[in-house]
Structure formats: structure tokens, C-alpha cells
C-alpha positions as CSV (number, residue, x, y, z in Angstrom):
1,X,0.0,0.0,0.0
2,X,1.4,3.5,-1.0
3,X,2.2,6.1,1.4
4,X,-0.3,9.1,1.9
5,X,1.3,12.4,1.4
6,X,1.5,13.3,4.6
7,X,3.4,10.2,5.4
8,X,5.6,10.8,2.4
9,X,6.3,14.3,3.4
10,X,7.2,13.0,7.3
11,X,9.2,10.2,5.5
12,X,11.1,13.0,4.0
13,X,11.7,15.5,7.1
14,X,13.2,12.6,9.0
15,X,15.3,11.5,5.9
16,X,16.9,15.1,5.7
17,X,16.7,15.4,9.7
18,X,19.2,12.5,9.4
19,X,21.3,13.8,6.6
20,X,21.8,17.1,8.9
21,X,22.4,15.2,11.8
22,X,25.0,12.6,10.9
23,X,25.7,12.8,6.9
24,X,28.3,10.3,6.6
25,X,25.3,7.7,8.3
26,X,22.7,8.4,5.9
27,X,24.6,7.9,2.8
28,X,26.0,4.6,3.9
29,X,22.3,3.9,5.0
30,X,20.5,5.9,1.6
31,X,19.0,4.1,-1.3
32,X,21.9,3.7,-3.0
33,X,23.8,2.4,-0.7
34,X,22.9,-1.1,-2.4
35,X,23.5,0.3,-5.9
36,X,27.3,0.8,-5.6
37,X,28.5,-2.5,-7.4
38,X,30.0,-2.1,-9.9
39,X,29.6,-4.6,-12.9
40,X,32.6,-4.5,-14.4
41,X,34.1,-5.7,-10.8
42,X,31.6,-8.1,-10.8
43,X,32.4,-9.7,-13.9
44,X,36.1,-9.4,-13.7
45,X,35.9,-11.3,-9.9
46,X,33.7,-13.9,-11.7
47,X,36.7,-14.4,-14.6
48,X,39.0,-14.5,-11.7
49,X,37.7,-16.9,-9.9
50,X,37.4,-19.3,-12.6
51,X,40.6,-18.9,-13.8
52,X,41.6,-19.5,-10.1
53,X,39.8,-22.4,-10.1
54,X,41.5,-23.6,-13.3
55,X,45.1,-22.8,-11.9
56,X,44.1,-24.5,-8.9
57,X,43.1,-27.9,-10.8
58,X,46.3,-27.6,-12.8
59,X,48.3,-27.5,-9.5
60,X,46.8,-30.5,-8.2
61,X,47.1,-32.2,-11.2
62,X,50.7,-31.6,-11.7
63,X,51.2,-32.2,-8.0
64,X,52.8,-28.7,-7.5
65,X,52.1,-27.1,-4.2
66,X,53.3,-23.4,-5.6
67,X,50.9,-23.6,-8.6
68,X,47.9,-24.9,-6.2
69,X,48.3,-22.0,-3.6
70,X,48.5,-19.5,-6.4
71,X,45.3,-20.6,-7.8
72,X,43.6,-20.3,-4.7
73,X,45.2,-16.3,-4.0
74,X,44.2,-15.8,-7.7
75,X,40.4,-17.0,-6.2
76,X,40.4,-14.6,-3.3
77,X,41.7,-11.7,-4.7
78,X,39.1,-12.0,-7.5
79,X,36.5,-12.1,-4.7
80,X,38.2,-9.3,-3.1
81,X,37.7,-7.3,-6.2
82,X,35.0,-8.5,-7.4
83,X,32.9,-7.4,-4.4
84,X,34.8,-4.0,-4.2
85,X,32.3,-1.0,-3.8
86,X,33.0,2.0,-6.3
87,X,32.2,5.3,-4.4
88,X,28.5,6.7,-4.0
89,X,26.8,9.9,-5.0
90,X,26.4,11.9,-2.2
91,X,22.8,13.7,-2.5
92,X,22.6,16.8,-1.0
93,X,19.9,16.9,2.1
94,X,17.5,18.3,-0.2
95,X,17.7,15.8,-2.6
96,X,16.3,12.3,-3.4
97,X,16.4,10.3,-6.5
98,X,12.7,9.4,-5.8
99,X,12.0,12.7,-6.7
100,X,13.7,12.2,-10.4
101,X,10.6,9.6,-11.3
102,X,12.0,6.2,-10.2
103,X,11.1,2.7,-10.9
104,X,8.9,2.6,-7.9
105,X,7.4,5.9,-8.1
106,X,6.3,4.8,-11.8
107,X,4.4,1.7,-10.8
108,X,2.7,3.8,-7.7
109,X,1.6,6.2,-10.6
110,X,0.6,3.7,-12.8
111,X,-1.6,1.7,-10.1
112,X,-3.1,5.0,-9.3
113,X,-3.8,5.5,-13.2
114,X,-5.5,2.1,-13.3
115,X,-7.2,2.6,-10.0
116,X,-8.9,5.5,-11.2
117,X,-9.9,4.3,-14.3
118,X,-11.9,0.9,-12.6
119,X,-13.4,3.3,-10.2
């Protein structure tokens, strides 16, 4: 169930109360927070670890200790990269990317749209 307006605009005081108060907690708790993946370190750690896993199997295989423990660092320093954050946007206080027309804010319009037009 959507938010009423009022709730939306409360919503919003507290979210800039909270940027005010303690800015460097809001972003790390914001809505993009989530969002700061990148893919290209995804797929990079994902190429990594296969190829890890590939020098790995060729150290056992071979019987050569060397060759096995690279494989394995070659794993976990793909995950280590793969999994690395790229630095977020800081929105001003003001600010919310809701208010750009989201993916959310979209559907909420277009259930309204459709709610209207049954009633």
C-alpha cells in the first residue's frame, strides 16, 4: 500500500533530519547504498575466480604445491575485487532520486492510473 502524502512528506523530514544530523550515516544507509556495485568488478571477480579455479586444478594435477596456492590467492583476490564498492553519489539533504521519477514511483503512478480508471 502506498504512502499518503503526509506520510511521504514526514518520510522525507526525517530522511533530511538524518542527513543534517549525521551525513556520513545516511549515505551509507540511503537508497543507494545497495547500488554501488559495480559490474565491471563483478564480472572481472567472476573471470578471476574461474581462472583460479583452473590454476588450482592444474596445481593438483601436476602435484605442485606453488601452482595450487596461487590458484587459490588468484580466487580470493578475485573475490576481493569483485565485491569492491566504487564510491557513491552523495545527495545533498534536499535531494532524493525518488524525486527524479523512479522505478517505484512509476508503478505507484501507474496503479493510481489504473485505480482510477476501474473506479
Amino acid at each position: 500500500m502506498p504512502l499518503s502524502e503526509h506520510e511521504q512528506k514526514m518520510l522525507e523530514q526525517l530522511e533530511k533530519q538524518l542527513h543534517e544530523e549525521d551525513p556520513k550515516f545516511a549515505d551509507s544507509m540511503g537508497a543507494d547504498a545497495l547500488k554501488t556495485f559495480s559490474t565491471k568488478h563483478i564480472v572481472l571477480g567472476v573471470l578471476g575466480v574461474i581462472a583460479g579455479i583452473l590454476v588450482l586444478l592444474i596445481g593438483v594435477s601436476i602435484q605442485n604445491i606453488f601452482v595450487g596456492v596461487l590458484g587459490f590467492l588468484l580466487m580470493g583476490g578475485s573475490v576481493y575485487y569483485g565485491t569492491l564498492r566504487r564510491p557513491g553519489r552523495r545527495l545533498r539533504a534536499g535531494s532524493s532520486k525518488r524525486t527524479g521519477g523512479g522505478f517505484l514511483r512509476k508503478l505507484e503512478a501507474q496503479w493510481e492510473e489504473r485505480r482510477r480508471d476501474e473506479g
